[in-house]
VOBA-1610 file (N, C-alpha, C; in pm, whole numbers, padded with zeros to 5 digits, always signed):
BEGIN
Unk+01345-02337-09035Unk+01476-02372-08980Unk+01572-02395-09096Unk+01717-02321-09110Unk+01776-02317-09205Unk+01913-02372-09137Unk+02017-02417-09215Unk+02134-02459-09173Unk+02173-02298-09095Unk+02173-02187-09150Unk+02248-02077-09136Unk+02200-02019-08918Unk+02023-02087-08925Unk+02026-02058-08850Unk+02054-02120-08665Unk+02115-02264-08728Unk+02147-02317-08605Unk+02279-02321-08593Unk+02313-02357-08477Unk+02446-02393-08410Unk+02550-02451-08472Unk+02678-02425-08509Unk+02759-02530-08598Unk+02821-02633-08488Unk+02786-02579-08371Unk+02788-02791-08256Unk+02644-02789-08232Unk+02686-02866-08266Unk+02490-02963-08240Unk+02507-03000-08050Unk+02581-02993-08000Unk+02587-02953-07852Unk+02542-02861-07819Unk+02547-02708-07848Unk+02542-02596-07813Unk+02403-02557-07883Unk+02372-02638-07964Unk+02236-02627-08034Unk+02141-02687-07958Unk+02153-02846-07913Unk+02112-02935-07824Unk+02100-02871-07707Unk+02137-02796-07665Unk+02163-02739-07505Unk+02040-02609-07536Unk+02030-02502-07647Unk+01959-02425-07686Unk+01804-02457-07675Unk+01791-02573-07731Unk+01697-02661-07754Unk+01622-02681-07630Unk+01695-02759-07559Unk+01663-02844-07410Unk+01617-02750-07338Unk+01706-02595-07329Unk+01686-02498-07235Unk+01514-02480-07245Unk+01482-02425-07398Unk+01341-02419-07401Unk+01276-02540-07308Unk+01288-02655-07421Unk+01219-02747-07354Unk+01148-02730-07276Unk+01313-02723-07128Unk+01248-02770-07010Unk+01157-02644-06951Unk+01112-02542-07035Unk+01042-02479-07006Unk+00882-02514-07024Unk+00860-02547-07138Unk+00757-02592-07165Unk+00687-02736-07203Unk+00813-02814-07100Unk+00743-02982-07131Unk+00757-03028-06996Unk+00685-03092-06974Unk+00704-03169-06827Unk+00834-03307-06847Unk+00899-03342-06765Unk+01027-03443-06767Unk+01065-03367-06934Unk+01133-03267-06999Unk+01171-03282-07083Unk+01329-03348-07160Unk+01391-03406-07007Unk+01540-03518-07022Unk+01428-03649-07054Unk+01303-03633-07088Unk+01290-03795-07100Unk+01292-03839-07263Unk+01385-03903-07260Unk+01409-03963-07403Unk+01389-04125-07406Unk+01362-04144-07549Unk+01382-04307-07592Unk+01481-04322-07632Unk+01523-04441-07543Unk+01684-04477-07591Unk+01663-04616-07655Unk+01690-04650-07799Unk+01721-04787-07870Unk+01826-04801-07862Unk+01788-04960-07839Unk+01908-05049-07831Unk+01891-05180-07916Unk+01999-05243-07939Unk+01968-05374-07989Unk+02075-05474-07962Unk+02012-05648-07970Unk+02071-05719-07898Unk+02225-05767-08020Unk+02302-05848-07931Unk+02413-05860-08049Unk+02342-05999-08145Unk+02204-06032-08190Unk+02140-06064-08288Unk+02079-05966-08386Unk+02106-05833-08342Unk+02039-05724-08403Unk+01866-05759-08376Unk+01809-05790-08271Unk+01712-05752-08283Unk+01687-05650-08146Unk+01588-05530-08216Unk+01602-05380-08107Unk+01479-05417-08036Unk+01522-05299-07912Unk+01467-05290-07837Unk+01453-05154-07793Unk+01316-05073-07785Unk+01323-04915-07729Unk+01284-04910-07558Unk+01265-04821-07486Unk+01195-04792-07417Unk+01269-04611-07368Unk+01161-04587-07249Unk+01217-04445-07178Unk+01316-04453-07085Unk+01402-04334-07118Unk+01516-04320-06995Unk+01486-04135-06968Unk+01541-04139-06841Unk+01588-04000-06866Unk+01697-03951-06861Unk+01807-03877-06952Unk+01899-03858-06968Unk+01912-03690-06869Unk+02019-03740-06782Unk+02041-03665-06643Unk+02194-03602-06701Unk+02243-03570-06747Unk+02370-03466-06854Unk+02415-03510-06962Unk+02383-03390-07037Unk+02450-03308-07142Unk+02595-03265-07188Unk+02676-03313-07173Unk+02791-03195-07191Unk+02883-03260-07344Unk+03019-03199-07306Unk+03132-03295-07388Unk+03162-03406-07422Unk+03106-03454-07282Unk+03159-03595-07263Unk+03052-03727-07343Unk+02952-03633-07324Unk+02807-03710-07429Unk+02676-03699-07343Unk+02583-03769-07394Unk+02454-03767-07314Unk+02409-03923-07177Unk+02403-03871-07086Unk+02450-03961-06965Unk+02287-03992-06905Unk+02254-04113-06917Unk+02114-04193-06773Unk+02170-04305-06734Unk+02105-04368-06618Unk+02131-04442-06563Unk+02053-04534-06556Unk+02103-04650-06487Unk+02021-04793-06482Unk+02076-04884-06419Unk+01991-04991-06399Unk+02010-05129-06371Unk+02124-05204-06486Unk+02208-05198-06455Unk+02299-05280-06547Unk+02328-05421-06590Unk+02200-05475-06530Unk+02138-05672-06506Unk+01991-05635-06636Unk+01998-05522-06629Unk+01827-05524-06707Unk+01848-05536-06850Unk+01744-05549-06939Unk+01754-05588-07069Unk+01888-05482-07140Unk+01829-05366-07112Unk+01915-05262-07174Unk+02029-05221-07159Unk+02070-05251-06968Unk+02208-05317-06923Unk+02307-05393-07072Unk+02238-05528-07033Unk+02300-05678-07093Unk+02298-05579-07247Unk+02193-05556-07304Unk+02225-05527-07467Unk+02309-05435-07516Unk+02327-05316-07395Unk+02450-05223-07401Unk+02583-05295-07395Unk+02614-05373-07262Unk+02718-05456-07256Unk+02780-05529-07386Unk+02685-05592-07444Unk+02728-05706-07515Unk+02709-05574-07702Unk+02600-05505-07704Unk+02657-05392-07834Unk+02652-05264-07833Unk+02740-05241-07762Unk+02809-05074-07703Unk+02761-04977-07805Unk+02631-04949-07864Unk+02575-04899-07951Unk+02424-04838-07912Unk+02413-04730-07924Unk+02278-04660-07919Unk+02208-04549-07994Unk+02074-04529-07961Unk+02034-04440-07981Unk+01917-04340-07915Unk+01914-04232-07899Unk+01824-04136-07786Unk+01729-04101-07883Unk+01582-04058-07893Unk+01561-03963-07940Unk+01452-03875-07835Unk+01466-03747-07816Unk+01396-03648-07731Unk+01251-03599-07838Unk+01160-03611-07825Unk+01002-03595-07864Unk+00995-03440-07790Unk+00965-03354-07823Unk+00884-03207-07738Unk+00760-03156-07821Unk+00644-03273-07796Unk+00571-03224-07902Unk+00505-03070-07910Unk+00478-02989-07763Unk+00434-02868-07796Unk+00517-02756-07843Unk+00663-02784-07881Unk+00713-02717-07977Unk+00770-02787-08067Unk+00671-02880-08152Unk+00701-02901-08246Unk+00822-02991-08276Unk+00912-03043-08193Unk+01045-03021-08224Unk+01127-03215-08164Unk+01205-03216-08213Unk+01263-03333-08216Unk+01395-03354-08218Unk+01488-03396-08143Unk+01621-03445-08122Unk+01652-03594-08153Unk+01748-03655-08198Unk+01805-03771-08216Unk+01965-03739-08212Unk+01990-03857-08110Unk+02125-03873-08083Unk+02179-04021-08131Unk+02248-04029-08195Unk+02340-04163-08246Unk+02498-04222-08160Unk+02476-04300-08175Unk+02650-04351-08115Unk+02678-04445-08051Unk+02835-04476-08019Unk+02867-04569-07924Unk+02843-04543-07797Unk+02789-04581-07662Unk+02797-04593-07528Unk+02916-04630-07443Unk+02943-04585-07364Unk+03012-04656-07274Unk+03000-04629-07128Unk+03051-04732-07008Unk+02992-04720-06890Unk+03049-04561-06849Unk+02953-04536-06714Unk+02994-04419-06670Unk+03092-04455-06535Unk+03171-04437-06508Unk+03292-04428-06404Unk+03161-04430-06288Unk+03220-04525-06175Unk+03160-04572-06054Unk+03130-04472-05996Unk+03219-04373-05956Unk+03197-04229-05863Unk+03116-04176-05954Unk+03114-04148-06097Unk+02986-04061-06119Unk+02846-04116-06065Unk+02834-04270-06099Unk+02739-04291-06087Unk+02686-04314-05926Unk+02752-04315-05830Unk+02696-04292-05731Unk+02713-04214-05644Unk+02731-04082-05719Unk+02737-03947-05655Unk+02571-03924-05704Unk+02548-03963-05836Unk+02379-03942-05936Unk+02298-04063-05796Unk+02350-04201-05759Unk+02256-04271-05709Unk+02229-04187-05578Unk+02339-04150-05493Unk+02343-04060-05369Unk+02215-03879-05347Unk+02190-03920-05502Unk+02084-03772-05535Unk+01995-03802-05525Unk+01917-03924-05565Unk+01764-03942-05593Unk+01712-04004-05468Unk+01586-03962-05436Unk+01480-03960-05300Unk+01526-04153-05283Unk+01523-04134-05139Unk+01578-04274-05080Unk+01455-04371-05137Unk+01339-04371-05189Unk+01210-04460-05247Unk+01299-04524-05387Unk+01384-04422-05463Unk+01420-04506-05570Unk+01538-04567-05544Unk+01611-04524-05444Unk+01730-04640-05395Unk+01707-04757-05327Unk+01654-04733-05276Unk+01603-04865-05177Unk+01555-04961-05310Unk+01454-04910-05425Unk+01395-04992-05515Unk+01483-05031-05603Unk+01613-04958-05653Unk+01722-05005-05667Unk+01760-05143-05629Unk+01750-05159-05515Unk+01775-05261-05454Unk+01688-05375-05471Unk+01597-05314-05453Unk+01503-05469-05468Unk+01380-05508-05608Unk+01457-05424-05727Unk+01388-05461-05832Unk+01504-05564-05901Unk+01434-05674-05915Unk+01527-05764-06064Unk+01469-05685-06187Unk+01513-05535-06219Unk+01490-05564-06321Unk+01479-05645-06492Unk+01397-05591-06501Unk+01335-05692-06640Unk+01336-05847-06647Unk+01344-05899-06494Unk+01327-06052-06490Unk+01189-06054-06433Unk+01114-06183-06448Unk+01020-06215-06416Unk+00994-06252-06253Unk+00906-06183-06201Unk+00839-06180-06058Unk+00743-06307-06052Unk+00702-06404-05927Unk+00603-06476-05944Unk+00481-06364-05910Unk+00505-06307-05807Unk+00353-06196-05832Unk+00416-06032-05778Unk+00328-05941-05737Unk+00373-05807-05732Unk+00416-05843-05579Unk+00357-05904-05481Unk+00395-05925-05346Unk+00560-05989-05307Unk+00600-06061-05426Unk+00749-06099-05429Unk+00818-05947-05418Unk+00820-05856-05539Unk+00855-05724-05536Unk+00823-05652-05405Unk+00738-05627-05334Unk+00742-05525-05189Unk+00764-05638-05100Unk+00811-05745-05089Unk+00880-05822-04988Unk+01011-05830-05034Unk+01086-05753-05165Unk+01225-05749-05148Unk+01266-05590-05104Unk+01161-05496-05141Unk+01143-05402-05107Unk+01163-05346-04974Unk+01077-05440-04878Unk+01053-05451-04684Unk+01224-05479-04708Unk+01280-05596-04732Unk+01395-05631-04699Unk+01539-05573-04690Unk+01522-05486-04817Unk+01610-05370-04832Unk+01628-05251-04782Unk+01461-05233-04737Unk+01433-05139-04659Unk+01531-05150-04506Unk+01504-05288-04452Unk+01489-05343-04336Unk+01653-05394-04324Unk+01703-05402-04444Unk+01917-05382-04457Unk+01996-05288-04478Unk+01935-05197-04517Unk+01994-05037-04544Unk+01936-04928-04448Unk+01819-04921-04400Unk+01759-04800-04342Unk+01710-04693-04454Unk+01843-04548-04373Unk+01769-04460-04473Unk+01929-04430-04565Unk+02010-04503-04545Unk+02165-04473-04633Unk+02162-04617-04754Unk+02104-04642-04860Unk+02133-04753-04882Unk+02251-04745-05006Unk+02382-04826-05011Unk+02496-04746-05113Unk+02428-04812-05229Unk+02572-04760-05300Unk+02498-04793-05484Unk+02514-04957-05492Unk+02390-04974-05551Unk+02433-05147-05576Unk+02510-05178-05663Unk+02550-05310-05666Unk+02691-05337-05705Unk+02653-05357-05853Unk+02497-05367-05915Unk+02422-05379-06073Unk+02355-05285-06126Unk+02403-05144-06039Unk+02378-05005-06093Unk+02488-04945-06114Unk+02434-04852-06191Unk+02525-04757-06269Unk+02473-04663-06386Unk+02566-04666-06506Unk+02506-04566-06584Unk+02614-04623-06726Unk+02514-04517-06830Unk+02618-04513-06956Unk+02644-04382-07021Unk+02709-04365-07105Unk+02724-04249-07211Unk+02707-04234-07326Unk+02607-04204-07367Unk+02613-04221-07561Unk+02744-04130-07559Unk+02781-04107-07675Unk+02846-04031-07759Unk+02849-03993-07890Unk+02781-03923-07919Unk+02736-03874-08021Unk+02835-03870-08182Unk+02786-03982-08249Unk+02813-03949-08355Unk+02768-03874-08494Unk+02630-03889-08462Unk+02557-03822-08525Unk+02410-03757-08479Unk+02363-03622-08466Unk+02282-03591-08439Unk+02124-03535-08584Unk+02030-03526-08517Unk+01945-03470-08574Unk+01826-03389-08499Unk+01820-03270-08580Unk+01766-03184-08505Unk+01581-03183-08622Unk+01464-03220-08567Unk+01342-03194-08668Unk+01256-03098-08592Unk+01212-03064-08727Unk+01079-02903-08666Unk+00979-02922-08707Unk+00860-02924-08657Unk+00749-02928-08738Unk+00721-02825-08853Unk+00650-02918-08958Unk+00652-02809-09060Unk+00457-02860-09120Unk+00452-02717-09162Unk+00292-02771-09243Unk+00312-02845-09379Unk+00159-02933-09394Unk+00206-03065-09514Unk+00266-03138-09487Unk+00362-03183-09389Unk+00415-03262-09363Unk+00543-03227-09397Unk+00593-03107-09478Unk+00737-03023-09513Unk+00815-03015-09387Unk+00850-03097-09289Unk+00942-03117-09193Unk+00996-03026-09237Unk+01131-02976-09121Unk+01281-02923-09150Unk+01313-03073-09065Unk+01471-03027-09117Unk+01548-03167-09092Unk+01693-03134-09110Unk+01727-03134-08961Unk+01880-03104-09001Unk+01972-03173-08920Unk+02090-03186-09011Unk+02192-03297-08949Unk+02315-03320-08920Unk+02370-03363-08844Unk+02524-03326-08810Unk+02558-03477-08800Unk+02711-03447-08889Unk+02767-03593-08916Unk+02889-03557-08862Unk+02944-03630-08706Unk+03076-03637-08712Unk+03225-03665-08774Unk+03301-03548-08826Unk+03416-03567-08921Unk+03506-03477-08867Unk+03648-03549-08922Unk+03733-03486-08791Unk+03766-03385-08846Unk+03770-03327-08694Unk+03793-03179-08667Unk+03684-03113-08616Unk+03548-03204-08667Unk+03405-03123-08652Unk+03331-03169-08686Unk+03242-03087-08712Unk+03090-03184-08747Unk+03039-03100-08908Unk+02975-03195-08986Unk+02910-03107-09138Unk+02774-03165-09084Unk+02721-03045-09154Unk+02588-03046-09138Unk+02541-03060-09269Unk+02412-03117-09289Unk+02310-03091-09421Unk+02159-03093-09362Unk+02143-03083-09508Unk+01963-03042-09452Unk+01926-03144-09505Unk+01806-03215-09467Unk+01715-03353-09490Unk+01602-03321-09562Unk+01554-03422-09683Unk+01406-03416-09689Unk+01338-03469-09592Unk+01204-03400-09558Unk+01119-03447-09473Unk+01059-03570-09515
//
């Protein structure tokens, strides 16, 4: 992998990328998104990032949950996409910000009524006294919504926005490729990384 031979937007490269992907990885939108609290201490876990475009890279969530509150309070993130059977690796850098209400519940209005309803009746990332608290808020939501339940009022979504990307390839010896795009106006410069 040479500078000459990728994309000069790391969008249109990113999109190149993904296309494979999702050919040959199962969930390949599933990325780790870091975050960290406004003490600076981080926090990772999985999201899956549901679009791509201009506007930046977009998942959704509980906006009460750890990653909610730590977005809120440091509008700062980071993605990175793993595809280990080709070798290959994405990282996305940047500020976040919320996603506009109608996007996000045109996205909540998409997914099988099991994760809306659970929408509803997960606190996420707070503590349960046992798993039976959880499917008795579950019955309840079930048993207040039916089969239409709207977006809750602690869902939603965010947007990275990419300030800096990185694209890695597997290499033998451990000779990574490594390449990188630094937002500067007008565009983006790229360089190449030691592995």
């Amino acid at each position: 992998m040479e500078l000459r031979t990728l994309d000069a937007d790391p969008l249109l490269q990113f999109r190149a990328w993904f296309a494979e992907a999702a050919e040959a990885v199962p969930f390949a939108e599933a990325a780790a998104l870091a975050t960290a609290s406004p003490a600076a201490r981080p926090s990772v876990r999985m999201v899956l990032v549901k679009s791509a475009d201009e506007r930046g890279l977009a998942f959704h969530t509980n906006l009460e949950s750890r990653k909610g509150a730590e977005l809120a309070a440091n509008p700062h993130a980071a993605l990175l996409f793993h595809w280990q059977p080709l070798g290959r690796q994405v990282r996305a850098e940047g500020p976040v910000e919320p996603i506009p209400e109608d996007e996000a519940d045109a996205y909540f209005r998409s997914r099988p009524l099991g994760s809306r309803l659970a929408a509803w009746a997960s606190p996420q990332s707070r503590p349960l006294a046992d798993r039976a608290e959880l499917e008795r808020r579950l019955a309840e939501a079930r048993s207040r919504f039916g089969d239409d339940p709207p977006l809750p009022p602690h869902w939603g979504g965010f947007r990275l926005l990419p300030e800096r990307w990185e694209f890695w390839l597997h290499g033998e010896h451990r000779l990574h490729h490594r390449v990188a795009y630094a937002a500067v106006a007008g565009g983006w410069r790229r360089e190449l990384l030691a592995p």
